[in-house]
C-alpha positions as CSV (number, residue, x, y, z in Angstrom):
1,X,79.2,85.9,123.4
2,X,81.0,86.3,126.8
3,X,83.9,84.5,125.8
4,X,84.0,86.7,122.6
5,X,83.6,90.2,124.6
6,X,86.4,89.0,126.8
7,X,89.0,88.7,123.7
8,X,87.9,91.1,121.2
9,X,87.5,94.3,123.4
10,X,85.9,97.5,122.3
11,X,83.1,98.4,119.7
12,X,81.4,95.4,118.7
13,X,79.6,97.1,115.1
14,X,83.1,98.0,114.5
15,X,84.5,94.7,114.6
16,X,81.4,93.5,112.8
17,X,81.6,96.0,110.2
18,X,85.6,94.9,109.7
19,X,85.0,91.1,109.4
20,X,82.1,92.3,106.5
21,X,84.2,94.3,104.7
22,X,87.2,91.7,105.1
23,X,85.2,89.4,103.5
24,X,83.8,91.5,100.5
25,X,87.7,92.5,100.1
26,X,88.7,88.7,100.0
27,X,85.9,88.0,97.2
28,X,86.2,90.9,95.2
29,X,90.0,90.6,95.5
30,X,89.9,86.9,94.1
31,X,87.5,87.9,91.3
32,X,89.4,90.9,90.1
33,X,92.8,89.4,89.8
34,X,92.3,86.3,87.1
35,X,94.0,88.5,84.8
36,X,96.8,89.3,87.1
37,X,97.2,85.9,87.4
38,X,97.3,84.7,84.2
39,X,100.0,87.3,83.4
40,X,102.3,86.4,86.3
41,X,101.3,83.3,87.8
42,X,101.0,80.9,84.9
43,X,97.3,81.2,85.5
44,X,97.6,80.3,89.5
45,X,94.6,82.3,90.8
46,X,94.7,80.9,93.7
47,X,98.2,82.8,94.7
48,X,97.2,86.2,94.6
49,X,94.0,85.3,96.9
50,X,96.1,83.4,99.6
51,X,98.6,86.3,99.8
52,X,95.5,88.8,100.1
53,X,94.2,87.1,102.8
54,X,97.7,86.2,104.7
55,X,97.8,90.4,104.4
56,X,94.4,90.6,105.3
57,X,95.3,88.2,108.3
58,X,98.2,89.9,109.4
59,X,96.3,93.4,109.2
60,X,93.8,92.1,112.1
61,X,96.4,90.7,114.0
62,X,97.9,93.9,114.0
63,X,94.2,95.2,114.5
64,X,93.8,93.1,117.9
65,X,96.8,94.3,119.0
66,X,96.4,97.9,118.5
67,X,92.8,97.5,120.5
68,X,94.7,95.9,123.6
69,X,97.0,98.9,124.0
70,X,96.0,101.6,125.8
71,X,95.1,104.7,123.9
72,X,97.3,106.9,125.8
73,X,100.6,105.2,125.2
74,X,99.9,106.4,121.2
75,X,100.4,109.8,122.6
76,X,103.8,109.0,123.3
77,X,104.4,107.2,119.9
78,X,103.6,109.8,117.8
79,X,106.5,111.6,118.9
80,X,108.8,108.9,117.6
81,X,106.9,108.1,114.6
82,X,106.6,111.8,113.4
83,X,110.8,112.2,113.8
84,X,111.2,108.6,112.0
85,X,108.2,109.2,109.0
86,X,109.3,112.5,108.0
87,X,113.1,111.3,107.0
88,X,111.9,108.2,105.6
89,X,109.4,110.5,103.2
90,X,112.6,112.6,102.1
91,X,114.2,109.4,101.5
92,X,110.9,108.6,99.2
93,X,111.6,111.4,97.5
94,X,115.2,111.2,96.8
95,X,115.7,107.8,96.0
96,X,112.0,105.8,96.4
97,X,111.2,102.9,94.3
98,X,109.0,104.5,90.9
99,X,106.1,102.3,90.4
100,X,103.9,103.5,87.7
101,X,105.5,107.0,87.3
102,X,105.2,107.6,90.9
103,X,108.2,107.5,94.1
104,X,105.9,106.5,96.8
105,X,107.6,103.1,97.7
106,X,110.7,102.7,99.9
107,X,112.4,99.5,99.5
108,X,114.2,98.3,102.2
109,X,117.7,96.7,102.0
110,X,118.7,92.8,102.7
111,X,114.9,92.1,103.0
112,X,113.3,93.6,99.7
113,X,110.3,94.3,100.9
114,X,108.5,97.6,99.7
115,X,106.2,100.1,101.4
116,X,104.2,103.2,100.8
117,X,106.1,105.6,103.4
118,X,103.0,108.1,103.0
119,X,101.2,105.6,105.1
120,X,102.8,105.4,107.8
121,X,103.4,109.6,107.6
122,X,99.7,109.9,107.6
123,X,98.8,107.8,110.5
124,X,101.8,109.4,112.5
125,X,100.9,112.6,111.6
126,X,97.1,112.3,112.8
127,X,98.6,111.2,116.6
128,X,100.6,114.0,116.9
129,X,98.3,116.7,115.5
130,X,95.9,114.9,118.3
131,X,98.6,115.0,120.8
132,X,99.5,118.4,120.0
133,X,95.8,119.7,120.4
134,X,94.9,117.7,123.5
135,X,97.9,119.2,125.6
136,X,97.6,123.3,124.3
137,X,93.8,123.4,125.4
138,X,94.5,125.9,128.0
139,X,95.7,128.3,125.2
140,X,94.4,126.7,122.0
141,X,93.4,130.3,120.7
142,X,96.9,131.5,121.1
143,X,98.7,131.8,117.2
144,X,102.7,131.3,118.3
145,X,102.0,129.3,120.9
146,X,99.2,127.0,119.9
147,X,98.7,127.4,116.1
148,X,102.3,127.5,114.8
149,X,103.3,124.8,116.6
150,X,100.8,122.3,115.4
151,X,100.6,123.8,111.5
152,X,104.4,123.5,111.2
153,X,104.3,119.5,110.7
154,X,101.1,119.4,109.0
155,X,103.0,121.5,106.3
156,X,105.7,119.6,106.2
157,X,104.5,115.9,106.2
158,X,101.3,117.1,103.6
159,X,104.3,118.7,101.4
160,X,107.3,115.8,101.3
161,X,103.8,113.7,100.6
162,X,102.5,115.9,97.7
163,X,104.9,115.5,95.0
164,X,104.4,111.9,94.5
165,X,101.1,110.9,96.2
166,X,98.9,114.3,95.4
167,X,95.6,113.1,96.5
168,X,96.6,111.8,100.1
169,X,98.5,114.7,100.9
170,X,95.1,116.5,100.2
171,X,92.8,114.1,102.0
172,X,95.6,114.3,104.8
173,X,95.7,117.7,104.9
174,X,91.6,118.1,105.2
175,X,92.2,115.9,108.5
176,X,94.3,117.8,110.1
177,X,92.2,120.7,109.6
178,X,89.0,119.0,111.0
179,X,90.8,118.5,113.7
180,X,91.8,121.5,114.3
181,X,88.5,122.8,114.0
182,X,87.3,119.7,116.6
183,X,90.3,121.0,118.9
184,X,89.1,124.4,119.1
185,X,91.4,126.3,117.0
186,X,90.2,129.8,115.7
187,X,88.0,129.5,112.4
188,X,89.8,133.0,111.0
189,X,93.2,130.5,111.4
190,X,91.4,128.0,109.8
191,X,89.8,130.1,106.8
192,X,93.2,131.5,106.4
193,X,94.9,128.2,106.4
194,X,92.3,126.4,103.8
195,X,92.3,129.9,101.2
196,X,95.9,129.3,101.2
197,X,95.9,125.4,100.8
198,X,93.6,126.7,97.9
199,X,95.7,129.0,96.5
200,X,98.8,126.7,96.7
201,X,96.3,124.0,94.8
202,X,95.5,126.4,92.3
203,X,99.4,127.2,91.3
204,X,100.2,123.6,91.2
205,X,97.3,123.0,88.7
206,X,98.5,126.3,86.6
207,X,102.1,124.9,86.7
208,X,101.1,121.3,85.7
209,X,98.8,122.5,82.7
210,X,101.5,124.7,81.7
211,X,104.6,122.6,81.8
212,X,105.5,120.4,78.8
213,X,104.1,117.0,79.7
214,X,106.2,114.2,80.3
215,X,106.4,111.4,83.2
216,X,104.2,112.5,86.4
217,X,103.2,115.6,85.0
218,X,101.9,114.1,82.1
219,X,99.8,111.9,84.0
220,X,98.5,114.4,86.1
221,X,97.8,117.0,83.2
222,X,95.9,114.0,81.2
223,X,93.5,113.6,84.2
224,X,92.5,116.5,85.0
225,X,91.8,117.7,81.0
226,X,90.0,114.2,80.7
227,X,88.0,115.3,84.1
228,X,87.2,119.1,82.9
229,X,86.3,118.2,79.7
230,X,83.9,115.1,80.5
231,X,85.3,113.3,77.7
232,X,86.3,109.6,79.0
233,X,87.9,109.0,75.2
234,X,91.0,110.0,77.0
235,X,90.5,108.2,79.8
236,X,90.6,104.5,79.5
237,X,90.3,103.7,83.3
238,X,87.2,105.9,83.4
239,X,85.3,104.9,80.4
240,X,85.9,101.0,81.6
241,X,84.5,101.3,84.8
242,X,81.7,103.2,83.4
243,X,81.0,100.1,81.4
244,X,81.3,97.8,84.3
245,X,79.4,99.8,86.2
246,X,76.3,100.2,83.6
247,X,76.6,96.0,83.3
248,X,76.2,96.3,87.1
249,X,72.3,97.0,87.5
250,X,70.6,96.9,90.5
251,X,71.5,93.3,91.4
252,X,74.8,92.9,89.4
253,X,75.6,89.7,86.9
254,X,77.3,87.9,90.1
255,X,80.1,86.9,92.4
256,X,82.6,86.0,89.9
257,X,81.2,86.8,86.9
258,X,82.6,90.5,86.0
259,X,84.1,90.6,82.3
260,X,85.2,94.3,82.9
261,X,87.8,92.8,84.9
262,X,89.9,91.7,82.0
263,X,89.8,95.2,80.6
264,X,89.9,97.2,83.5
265,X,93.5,98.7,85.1
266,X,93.8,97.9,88.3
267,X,90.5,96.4,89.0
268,X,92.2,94.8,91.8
269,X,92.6,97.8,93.9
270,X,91.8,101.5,92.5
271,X,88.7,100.9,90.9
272,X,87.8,97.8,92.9
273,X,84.1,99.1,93.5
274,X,83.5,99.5,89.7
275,X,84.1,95.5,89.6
276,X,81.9,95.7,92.9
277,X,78.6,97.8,91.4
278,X,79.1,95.2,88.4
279,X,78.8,91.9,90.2
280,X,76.7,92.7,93.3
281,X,74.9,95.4,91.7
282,X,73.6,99.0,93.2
283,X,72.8,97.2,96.2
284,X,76.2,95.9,97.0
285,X,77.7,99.1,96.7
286,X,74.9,100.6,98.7
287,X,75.8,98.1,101.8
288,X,79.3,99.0,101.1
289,X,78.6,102.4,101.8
290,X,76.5,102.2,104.2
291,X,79.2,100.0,106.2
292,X,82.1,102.8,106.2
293,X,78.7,105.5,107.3
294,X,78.4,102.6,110.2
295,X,82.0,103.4,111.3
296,X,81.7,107.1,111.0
297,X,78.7,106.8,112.9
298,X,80.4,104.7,115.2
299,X,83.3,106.2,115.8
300,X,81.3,109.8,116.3
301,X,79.8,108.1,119.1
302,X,82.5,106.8,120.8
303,X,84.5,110.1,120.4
304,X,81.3,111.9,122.4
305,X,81.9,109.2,125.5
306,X,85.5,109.1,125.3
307,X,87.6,110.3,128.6
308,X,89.3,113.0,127.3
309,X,90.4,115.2,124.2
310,X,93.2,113.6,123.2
311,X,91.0,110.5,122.5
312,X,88.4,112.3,121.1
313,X,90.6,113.5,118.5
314,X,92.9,110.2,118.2
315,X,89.6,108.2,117.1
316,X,88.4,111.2,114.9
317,X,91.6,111.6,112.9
318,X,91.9,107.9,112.1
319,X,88.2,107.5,111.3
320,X,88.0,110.8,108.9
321,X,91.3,109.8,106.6
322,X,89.7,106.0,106.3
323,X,86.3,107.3,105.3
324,X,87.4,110.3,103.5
325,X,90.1,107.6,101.8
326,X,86.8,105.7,100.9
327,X,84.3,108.2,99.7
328,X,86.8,109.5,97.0
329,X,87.8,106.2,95.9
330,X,84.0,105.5,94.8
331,X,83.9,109.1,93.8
332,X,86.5,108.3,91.3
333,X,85.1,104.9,89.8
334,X,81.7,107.0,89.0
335,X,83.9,109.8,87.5
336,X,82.2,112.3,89.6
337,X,86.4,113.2,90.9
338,X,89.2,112.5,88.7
339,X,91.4,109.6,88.6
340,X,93.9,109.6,91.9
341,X,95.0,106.3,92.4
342,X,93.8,106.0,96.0
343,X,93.0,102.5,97.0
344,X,89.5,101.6,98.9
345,X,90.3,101.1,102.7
346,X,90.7,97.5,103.6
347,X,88.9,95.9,100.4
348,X,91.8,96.6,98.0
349,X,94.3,94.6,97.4
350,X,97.8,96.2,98.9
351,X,100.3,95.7,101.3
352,X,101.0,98.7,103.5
353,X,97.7,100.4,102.8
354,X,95.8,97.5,104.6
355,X,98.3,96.9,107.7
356,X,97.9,100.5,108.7
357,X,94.6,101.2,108.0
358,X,94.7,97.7,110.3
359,X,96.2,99.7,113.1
360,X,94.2,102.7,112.3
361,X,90.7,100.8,113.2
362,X,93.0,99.5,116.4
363,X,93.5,102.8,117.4
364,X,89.7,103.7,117.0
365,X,88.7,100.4,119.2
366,X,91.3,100.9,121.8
367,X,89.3,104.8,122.5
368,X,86.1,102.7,122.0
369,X,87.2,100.3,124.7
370,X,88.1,103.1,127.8
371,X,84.8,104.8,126.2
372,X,82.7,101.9,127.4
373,X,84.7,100.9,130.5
374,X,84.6,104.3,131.7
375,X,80.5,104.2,131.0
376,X,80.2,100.6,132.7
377,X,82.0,102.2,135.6
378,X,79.3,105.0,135.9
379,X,77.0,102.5,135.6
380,X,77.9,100.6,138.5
381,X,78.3,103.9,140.4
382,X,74.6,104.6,139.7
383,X,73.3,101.3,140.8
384,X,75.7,101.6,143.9
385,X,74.2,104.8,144.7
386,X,70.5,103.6,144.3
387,X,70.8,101.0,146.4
388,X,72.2,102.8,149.0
């Protein structure tokens, strides 16, 4: 255990809590994509596990990593990321790779390789808010100084986001606000700043059910009639992994054993804890919440010991986007919110969506691991002083 503490620094229930959901991701993962396979691979299921887990693999490298850096350099990078994320997201927009009637993929020339530029936006965006908030603390109730400031790239980042990835630019833009309210700002700014998000919302719904329906806005306009409605005749995704989830029980029919999958969209990694509920039952999916409550939990606690607010609100950020991420992911395979595409943090299969939410948890441990030398440090002061 010695030897283990002295390499893998920081929280240990959060590294616990990583390796069990790691392994739930590389199971379901492998179970889900037999269809997958036998539409791309010639029936080679074995290739879509073994390049989950080399992602999975390179996420907590990538993980370890981000632990071992100290959490105050990430100050300091968010000011680069923020400049590079925002240009890369207008270059989503202009000329991003469309993968089922959505631009939220930038390929990138000579290599080929694809990623969702809203991810590494979000992540950027949550250190900078945190940065922003941490160094304005003498005059955090100021509205030029302070609030302007710090709204200005929350704006921006949650609108080049919102055209083609609606539901993170939502869950993004929630974050920011927590930690606003976290940082002190003044709840009339706040109130002000969410009626108007709501207003905004509203207008976007109006235009959407309102404008003839083709591509993007078709698909949005389906969903939420389907949702309103509660009628899942519409709704193919829905009424599937309400099946899957009805086969599901208590206990589940077993690992491997989901038919849903076959019929399913995306099994794989949107509704990934319908196929879940339906082989491990109610109780699988009630230790898989319970595991993301663990790092909330967790992460609250570290946050109350951490050495500063920057740190505070560095470990807050990530955690709330990952756990908010989570919540409405299962939301959506219950149908209690409409479809949005979101993937569940580090079970689904992906590429981009893993290695960040990867560096994100880094983030959280490196806080977690000044939190605790700082308290082994008062520790030894105490001792020190009671023996003398």
């Amino acid at each position: 255990m010695d030897k283990i503490s002295l390499y893998f620094k920081g929280d240990r229930v959060i590294w616990m809590v990583v390796i069990i959901l790691s392994l739930a991701s590389v199971l379901a993962v492998y179970s889900s994509t037999g269809t997958l396979a036998y539409k791309y691979q010639s029936g080679n299921t074995e290739y879509y596990l073994l390049k989950h887990f080399m992602i999975l693999f390179i996420g907590l490298l990538l993980m370890y990593g981000a632990h071992l850096i100290k959490y105050t350099y990430y100050s300091r990078l968010s000011q680069i990321l923020i400049w590079i994320a925002v240009p890369m997201l207008v270059l989503t927009l202009l000329m991003g790779t469309n993968i089922n009637q959505a631009s939220r993929w930038l390929t990138l020339p000579v290599v080929g390789i694809s990623f969702q530029t809203s991810d590494l936006a979000k992540l950027a965006l949550i250190m900078f808010v945190a940065r922003l908030l941490s160094k304005k603390q003498r005059q955090i109730k100021e509205f030029k100084t302070t609030f302007l400031p710090i709204i200005f790239p929350v704006i921006l980042v949650c609108a080049l986001i919102l055209p083609a990835n609606l539901s993170t630019a939502v869950i993004l833009f929630l974050t920011c606000l927590l930690l606003m309210f976290i940082g002190r700002i003044k709840i009339t700014y706040l109130l002000s700043l969410f009626g108007i998000g709501l207003v905004v919302l509203s207008i976007m719904v109006a235009i959407i059910m309102y404008t003839p329906s083709q591509g993007r806005i078709a698909t949005w306009k389906n969903r939420i009639e389907n949702f309103v409605s509660g009628e899942n005749e519409g709704n193919y995704q829905v009424e599937q992994s309400k099946i899957a989830i009805a086969k599901g029980g208590f206990t589940g029919v077993g690992p491997g054993n989901s038919t849903q999958r076959n019929f399913l969209p995306h099994p794989y990694s949107d509704f990934i804890f319908a196929i879940i509920i339906e082989e491990y039952g109610l109780l699988g999916a009630m230790v898989l919440i319970l595991l993301y409550l663990i790092l909330l939990f967790r992460t609250i606690r570290i946050a109350t010991r951490s050495p500063g607010a920057f740190a505070t609100l560095l470990a807050m950020g990530c955690c709330f986007s990952l756990v908010f991420q989570a919540m409405i992911n299962m939301a959506v395979a219950v149908n209690l919110f409409p479809v949005t595409g979101l993937p569940l943090p580090l079970v689904s299969m992906g590429g981009t969506s893993i290695l960040f939410t990867s560096i994100a948890i880094g983030i959280i441990l490196s806080v977690s691991k000044s939190a605790r030398k700082i308290k082994m440090q008062e520790k030894y002061t105490k001792k020190n002083f009671a023996l003398t």
